[in-house]
N, C-alpha and C positions, 0 to 999 in steps of 0.2 A: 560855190552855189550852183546847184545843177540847172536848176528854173525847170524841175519833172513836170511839175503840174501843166507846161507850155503842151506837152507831146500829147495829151490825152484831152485838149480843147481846140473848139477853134472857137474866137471871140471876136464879135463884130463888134464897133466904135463908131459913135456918130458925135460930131462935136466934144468929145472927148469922153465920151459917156458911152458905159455897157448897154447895147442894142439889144445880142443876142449872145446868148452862150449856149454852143451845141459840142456835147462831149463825141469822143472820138475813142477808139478803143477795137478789138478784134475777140475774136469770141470766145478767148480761152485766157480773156482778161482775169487778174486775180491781184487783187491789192495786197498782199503780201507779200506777192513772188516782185511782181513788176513796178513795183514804186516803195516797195519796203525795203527789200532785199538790195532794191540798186542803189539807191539813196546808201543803205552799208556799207556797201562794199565799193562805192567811190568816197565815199566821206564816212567812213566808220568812225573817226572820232566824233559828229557833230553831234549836239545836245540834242537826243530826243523828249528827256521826263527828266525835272526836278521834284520828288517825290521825297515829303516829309509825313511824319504825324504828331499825334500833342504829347508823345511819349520823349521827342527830340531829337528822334532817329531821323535824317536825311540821306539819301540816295540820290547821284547824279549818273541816267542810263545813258549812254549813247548811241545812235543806231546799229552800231556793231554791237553793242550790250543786247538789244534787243531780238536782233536778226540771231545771233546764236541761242538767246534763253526759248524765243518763240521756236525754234528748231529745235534744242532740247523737249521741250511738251509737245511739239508735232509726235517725235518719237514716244513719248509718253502716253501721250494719250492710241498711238497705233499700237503699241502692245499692251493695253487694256480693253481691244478689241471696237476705239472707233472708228469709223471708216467714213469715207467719202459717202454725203447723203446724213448719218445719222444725226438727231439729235440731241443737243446736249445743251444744258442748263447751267449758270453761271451768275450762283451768290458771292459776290464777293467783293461787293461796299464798291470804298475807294483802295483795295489792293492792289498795289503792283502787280501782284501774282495773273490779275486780271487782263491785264495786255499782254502776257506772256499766254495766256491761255487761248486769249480771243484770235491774235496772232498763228499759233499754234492748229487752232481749227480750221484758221481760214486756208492754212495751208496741206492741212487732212482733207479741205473738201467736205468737212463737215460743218453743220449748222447749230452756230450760237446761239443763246435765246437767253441772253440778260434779265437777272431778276431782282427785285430790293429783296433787302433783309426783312422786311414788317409784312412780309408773307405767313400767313399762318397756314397750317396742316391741310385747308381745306381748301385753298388758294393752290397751295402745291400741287396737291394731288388733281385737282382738276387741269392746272397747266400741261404735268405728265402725263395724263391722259389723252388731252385733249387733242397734244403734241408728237404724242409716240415718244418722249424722250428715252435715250436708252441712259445716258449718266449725267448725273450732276457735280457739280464741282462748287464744293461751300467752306465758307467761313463757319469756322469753330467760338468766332465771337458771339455772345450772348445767346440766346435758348433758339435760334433760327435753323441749327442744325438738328435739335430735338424735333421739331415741328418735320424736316425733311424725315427723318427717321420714322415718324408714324407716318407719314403720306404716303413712302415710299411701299405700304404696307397695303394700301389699296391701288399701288399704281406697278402693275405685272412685267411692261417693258423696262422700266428702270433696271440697268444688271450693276452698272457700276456706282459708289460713292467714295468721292473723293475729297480728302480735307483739306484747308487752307491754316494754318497756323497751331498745330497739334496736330495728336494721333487720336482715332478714336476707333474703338473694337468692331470691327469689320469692316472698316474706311480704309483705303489707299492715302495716304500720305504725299501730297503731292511738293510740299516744300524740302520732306527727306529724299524723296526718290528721283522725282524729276532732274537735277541736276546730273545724275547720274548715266543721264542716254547722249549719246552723241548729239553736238553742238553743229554738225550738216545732215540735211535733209535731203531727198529725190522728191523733185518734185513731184506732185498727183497730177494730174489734169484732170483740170477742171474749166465746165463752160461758162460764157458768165451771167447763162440763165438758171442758170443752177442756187437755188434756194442758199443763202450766205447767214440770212439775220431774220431772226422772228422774234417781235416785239410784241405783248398782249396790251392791248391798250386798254386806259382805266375805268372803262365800262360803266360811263354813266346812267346807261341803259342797259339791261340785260347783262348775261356774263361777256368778261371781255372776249375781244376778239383776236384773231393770230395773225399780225399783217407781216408778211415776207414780202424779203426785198433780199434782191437778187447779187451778182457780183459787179454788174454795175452801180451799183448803188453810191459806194465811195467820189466815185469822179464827181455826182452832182454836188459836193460837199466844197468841192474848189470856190464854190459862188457864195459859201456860208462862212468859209474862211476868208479868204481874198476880198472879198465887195462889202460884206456886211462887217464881219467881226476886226478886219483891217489887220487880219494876225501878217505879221512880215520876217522871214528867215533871220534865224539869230534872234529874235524875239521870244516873248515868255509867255502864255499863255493862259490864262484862269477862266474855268466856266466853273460855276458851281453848280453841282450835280453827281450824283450817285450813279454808278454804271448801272444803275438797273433800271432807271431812265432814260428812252429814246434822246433825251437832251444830252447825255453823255455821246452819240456817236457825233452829233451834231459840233461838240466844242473841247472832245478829249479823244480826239483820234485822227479820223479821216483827211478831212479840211486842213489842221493844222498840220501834219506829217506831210501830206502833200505840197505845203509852203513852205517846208524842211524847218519849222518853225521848232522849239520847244513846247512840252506842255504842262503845266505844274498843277502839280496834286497833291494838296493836305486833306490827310489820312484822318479825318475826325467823325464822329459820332451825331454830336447833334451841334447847331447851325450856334455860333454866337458871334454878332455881327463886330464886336471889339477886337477880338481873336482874329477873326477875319483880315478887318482892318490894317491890324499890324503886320498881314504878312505883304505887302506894298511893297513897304522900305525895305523889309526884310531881306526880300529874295527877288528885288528889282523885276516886277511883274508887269510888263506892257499892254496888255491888251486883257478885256473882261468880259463876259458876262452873264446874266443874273435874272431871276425873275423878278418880275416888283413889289415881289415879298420882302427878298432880299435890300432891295432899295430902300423900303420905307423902313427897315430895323438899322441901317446905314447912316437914315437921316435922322433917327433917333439919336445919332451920339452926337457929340460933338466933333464932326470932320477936320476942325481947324485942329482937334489933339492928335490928328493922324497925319504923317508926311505919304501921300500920292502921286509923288512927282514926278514918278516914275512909269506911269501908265497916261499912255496917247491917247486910249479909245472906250468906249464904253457901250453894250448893247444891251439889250431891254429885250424878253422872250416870256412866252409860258403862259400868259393870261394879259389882256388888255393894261395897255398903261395909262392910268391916270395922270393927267396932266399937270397935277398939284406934284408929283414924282419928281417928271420930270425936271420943274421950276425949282424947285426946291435942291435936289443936284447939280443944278447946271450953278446955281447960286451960289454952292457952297465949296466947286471943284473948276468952273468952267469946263466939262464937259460936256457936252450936248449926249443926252440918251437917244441910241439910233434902234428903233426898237424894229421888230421880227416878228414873222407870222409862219404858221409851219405846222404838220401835223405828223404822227407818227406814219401814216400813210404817203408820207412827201418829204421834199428836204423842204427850204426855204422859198416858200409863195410871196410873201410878198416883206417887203424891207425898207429901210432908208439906207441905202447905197454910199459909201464911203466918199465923200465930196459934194452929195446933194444937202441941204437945209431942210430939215426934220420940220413939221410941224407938228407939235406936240400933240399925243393924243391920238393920231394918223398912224396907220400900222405902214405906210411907207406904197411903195411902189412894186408893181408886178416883177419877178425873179424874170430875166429875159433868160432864164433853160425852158420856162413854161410859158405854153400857148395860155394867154388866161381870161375869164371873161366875169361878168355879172349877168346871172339870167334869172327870168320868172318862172315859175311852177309850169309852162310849157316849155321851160328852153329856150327864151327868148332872149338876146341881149337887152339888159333894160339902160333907158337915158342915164345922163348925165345927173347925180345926185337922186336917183330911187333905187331905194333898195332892195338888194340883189341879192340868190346866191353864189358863191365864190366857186366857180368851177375851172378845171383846168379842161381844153380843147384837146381830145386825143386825136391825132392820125392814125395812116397806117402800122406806125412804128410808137410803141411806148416810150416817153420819152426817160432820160434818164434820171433816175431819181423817186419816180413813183414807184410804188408799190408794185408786184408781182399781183396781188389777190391774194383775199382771207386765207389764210392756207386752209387748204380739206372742205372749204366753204364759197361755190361756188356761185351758189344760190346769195348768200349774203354779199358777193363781188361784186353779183350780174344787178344788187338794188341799189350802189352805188355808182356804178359803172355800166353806161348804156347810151346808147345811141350816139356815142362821140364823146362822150363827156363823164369827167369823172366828178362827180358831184361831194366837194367838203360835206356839205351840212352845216356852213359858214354863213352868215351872211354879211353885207357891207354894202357902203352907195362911196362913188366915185366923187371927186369936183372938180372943178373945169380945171385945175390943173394934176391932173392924172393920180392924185393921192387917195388911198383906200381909206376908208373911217370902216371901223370893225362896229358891227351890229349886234351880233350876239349868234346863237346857236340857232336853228330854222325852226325847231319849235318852241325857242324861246322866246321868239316875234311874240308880244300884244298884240290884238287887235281890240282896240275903243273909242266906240261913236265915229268909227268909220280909219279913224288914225292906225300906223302901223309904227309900235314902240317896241324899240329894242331897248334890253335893259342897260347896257353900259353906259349910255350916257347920262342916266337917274345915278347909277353908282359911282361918277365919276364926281357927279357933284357932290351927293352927300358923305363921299371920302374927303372932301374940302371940310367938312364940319367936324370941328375937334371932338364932339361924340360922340363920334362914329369909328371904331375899331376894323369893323371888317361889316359887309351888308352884301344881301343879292336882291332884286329884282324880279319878281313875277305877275303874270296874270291871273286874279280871281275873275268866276263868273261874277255876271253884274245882270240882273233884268233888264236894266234899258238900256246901257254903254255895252251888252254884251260881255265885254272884261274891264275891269279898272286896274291900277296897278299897285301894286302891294310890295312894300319895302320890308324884307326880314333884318334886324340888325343887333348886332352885338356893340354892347356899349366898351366907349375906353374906359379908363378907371378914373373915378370920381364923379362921375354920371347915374343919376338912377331914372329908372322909367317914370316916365308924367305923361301924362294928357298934355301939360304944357308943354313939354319935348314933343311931343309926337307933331302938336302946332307950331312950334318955332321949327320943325325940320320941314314940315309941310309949306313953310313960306319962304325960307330957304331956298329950297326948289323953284318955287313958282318963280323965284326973281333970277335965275340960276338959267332955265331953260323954258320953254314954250309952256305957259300954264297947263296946257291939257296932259303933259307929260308927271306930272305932280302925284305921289302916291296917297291916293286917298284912305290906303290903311297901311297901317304902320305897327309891326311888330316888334317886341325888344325878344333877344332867345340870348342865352348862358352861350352857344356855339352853333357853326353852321355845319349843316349838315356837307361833308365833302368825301371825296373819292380817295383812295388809295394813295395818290399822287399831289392832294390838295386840291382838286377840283371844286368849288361848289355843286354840288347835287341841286338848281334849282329844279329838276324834275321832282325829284322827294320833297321838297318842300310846295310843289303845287298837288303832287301825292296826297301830303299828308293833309293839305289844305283842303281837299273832296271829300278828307274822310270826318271832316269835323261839320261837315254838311248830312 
């Protein structure tokens, strides 16, 4: 065991606890070359990827597996003319072929830009656009590469397309050819301000936008592997997540290769939480995790017909954790959910840290790589329990792990980024023992009869009530409260809409959290309006709620 990830931090301890962690690195830093490559070629046998899929096929890579396939596609992709700088585009699910690629780029010097398959034509062509992409590289699974093929028809920079799993009539073949280029590479130099990963994020507002993150970007990930996720060398790894989500660099790459960790990847289509389950025992899987989607189709089955014995640790990501979640797993595994806060823009803001005591419901503690604060609409630090937005404190030096800026969009940088402060658009209230309670989005704030209501913790309760499926929280205008709050929700099955449901959820509530918090209208809908990603869209739903005024 090398302990790489030691050379590229330094980590301050105070009573046995992460202080601060400040990455360390020189300016022609390149994760590929310098913690991919070495890790190889002192330890080329070690398990980097257990990679299966529901067809049966298994694959164990090792970093010698890796460090030659990703230097074959360096070569690959340099005599299809990409170069240091260009961009390039990467559908391709949960394929192997996908770390061999991303690998590959990172050591061209050129810039990744991870996409899902549920991209359509219209989605594509504005990313190439928006991006300058010059090629893409796609799965020939299901109609995601038709949809490339008409976009690529309004998009002028695209010269190359490449396929993953077949041949298709004017596509490069990247699984017939690639193998065929030499397994060493010469390195490029590259700096490691130099543009590495552009992530569009899911654009609850407006179209999405292009956040780039540079070549240091990877080191902050040591703090999302090692403190939160608890991943440890010679261990196995599961995040579930599609590389076309930011959540994939977060828990199937960086972090855990840098803990010389393994990572396991089942190659599947769509989520089934049994399936899941059983890959535990299967492939002795240590470490997880998941958003609380996943969790609550988890606690749907019966956990006592699944052996878990195998897995130490468990985290919680992706949208606010309800508390009924967490109780309900810990019940059923003795796990404690240590759940994570994070944005495409950032690695890991704030957590529960590997050894601290989680309070359920509590997105955890400030990430000691970020300066971090809670401030008012002037930038003020606000007291102890009001809330706040969640901003990170810049100096002179950007610290490692944010963002570079919007790419091409300077303008949209300069309104999140200003005066010292990089502003989420998060908000939260602190309590006297240092723990962040997540609030909700900054214009998701109510304001009624003088009160300031975030919607999570209306939806945390009424997720407690068995007929409640899924629900979001907004504010209607009100004449004299200014706003009241209004519950949209999708029933479970065997529940129909009443007047008397709407009553029995409304006193629910009242006995649940502080009366004035209580939605005084209450709608049932077939499905929630959400984002690419799964996001709720409470905006379109206070949208659509003006338009019926």
């Amino acid at each position: 065991m090398l302990n790489i990830h030691q050379k590229y931090c330094r980590e301050t301890f105070f009573d046995g606890k992460l202080e601060r962690f400040e990455a360390v690195y020189d300016e022609k830093f390149n994760f590929a070359y310098d913690v991919f490559d070495v890790i190889a070629k002192e330890e080329p046998w070690r398990r980097a990827m257990l990679w299966c899929n529901e067809a049966g096929e298994e694959h164990t890579y090792s970093f010698g597996d890796f460090s030659k396939y990703s230097n074959m596609a360096a070569n690959f992709f340099a005599a299809h003319g990409v170069k240091r700088g260009d961009r390039v585009m990467l559908i391709l699910k949960r394929h192997y072929q996908f770390w061999f690629a991303l690998l590959g780029l990172h050591k061209l010097g050129a810039v990744g830009i991870p996409a899902t398959n549920q991209l359509t034509k219209k989605d594509i062509a504005y990313r190439c656009n928006a991006a300058g992409v010059s090629a893409i590289i796609c799965t020939l699974d299901g109609d995601i590469s038709d949809h490339v093929a008409e976009a690529v028809k309004e998009s002028p920079t695209v010269k190359t397309l490449i396929s993953v799993h077949g041949s298709r009539e004017g596509w490069v073949d990247f699984d017939q050819e690639f193998r065929t280029y030499p397994d060493t590479f010469e390195r490029v130099e590259t700096l490691v301000t130099d543009p590495m990963l552009i992530y569009f994020t899911s654009g609850t507002t407006g179209m999405p936008k292009m956040v780039s993150h540079d070549f240091s970007y990877p080191i902050a990930h040591i703090v999302t592997a090692k403190y939160w996720q608890r991943v440890v060398p010679d261990g196995l790894h599961l995040t579930i997540s599609d590389t076309g989500w930011m959540k994939s660099m977060w828990g199937k790459l960086y972090g855990q290769w840098f803990m010389e960790a393994g990572i396991f990847v089942c190659d599947f289509d769509r989520f089934h939480a049994s399936n899941v389950l059983q890959l535990f025992a299967r492939y002795k899987i240590t470490t997880f995790c998941a958003p609380p989607t996943m969790y609550r189709f988890f606690i749907k089955e019966n956990l006592a017909d699944y052996d878990l014995s195998s897995l130490t640790y468990a985290c919680i990501a992706g949208e606010p954790l309800k508390p009924e979640v967490y109780y309900q797993f810990y019940k059923a595994t003795g796990l404690k959910l240590m759940e994570g806060f994070g944005q495409s823009e950032t690695t890991l803001l704030l957590f529960n840290p590997y050894g601290s005591e989680p309070k359920p419901g509590s997105t955890g503690k400030p990430s000691p790589a970020y300066d971090m604060d809670l401030v008012d609409e002037n930038g003020n630090s606000v007291p102890t329990g009001t809330v706040g937005e969640i901003v990170i404190r810049v100096g002179d030096k950007k610290p490692c792990g944010l963002f570079s800026g919007y790419y091409l969009n300077q303008e949209l940088t300069d309104e999140v980024w200003h005066d010292g402060l990089y502003h989420t658009g998060d908000t939260a209230w602190v309590d006297e023992d240092g723990y962040y309670w997540y609030v909700g989005r900054t214009d998701d704030i109510i304001k009624s009869s003088g009160y300031r209501i975030g919607p999570f913790e209306i939806e945390s309760v009424l997720m407690e009530h068995p007929c409640t499926l899924e629900c979001a929280i907004t504010g209607v205008p009100d004449p004299i409260r200014g706003q009241v709050v209004k519950a949209t929700i999708v029933l479970a099955k065997g529940y129909q809409p009443s007047e008397e449901l709407k009553k029995e959820l409304q006193d629910y509530v009242k006995k649940q959290t502080a009366p004035y918090k209580y939605p005084r209208v209450i709608e049932f809908v077939e499905e929630l309006p959400k984002t690419i990603s799964g996001k709720i869209r409470r905006r379109q739903i206070r949208d659509e709620e003006k338009n019926k005024s």
